[in-house]
C-alpha positions in Angstrom: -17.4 103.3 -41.1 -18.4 104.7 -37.7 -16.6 108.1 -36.6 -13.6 106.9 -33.4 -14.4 108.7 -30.0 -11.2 109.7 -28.7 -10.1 110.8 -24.6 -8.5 114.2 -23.7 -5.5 111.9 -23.0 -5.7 110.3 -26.3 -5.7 113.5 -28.3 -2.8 114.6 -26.3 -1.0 111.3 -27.6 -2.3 111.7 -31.1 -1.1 115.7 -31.4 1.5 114.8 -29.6 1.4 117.4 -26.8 0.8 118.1 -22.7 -2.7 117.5 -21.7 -3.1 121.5 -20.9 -2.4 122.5 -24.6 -5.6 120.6 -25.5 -6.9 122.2 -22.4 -6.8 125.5 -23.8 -7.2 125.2 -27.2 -11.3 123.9 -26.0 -11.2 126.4 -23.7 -10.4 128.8 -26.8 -12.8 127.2 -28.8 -9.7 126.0 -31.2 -10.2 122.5 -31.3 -13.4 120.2 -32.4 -15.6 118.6 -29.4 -18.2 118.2 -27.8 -18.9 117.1 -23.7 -20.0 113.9 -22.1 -21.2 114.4 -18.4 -18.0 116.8 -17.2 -15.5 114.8 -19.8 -14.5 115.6 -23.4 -14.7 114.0 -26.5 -12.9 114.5 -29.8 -14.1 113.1 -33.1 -11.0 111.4 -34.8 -12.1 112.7 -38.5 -12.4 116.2 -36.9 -9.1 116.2 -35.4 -7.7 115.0 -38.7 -9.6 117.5 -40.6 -8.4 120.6 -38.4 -4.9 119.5 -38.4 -5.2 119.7 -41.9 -6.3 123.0 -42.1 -3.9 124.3 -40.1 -0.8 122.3 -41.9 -2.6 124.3 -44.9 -2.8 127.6 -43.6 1.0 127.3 -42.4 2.1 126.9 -45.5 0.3 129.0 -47.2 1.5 132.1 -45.1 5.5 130.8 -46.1 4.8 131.3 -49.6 6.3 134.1 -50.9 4.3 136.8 -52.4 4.7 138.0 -55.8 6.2 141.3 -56.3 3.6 144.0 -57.3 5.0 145.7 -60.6 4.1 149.6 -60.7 
C-alpha cells in the first residue's frame, strides 16, 4: 500500500488545528516532514505514528506513581 502525501492544510484538517500550530511545531522540529520546492509534505503513517506517541506519553505521565515504602 503506497504511503498518502498530505498538504500543510490537510494536516491542519486531520489534527484538527490552525494552520500556524503545524507551522511551529516544523519549525520546532515536532512534527514529521519533509519539503517539496518551498511547500511541505506530511507522510500520513508518520502523522498517525506520532500522534500515537504522544496519546501514549500523555497517559503515561497521568498514571499515578506507586508509593515508595521506606
Amino acid at each position: 500500500m503506497e504511503d498518502e502525501i498530505l498538504t500543510l492544510d490537510e494536516v491542519a484538517d486531520y489534527l484538527r488545528c490552525h494552520r500556524s500550530t503545524i507551522y511551529r511545531l516544523v519549525k520546532r522540529g515536532e512534527l514529521p516532514c519533509f519539503r517539496v520546492g518551498s511547500d511541505w509534505r506530511f507522510h500520513r503513517e508518520a502523522l498517525a505514528n506520532w500522534t500515537n506517541d504522544r496519546e501514549q506519553a500523555m497517559t503515561a505521565s497521568r498514571r499515578p506513581r506507586p508509593e515508595t515504602v521506606e
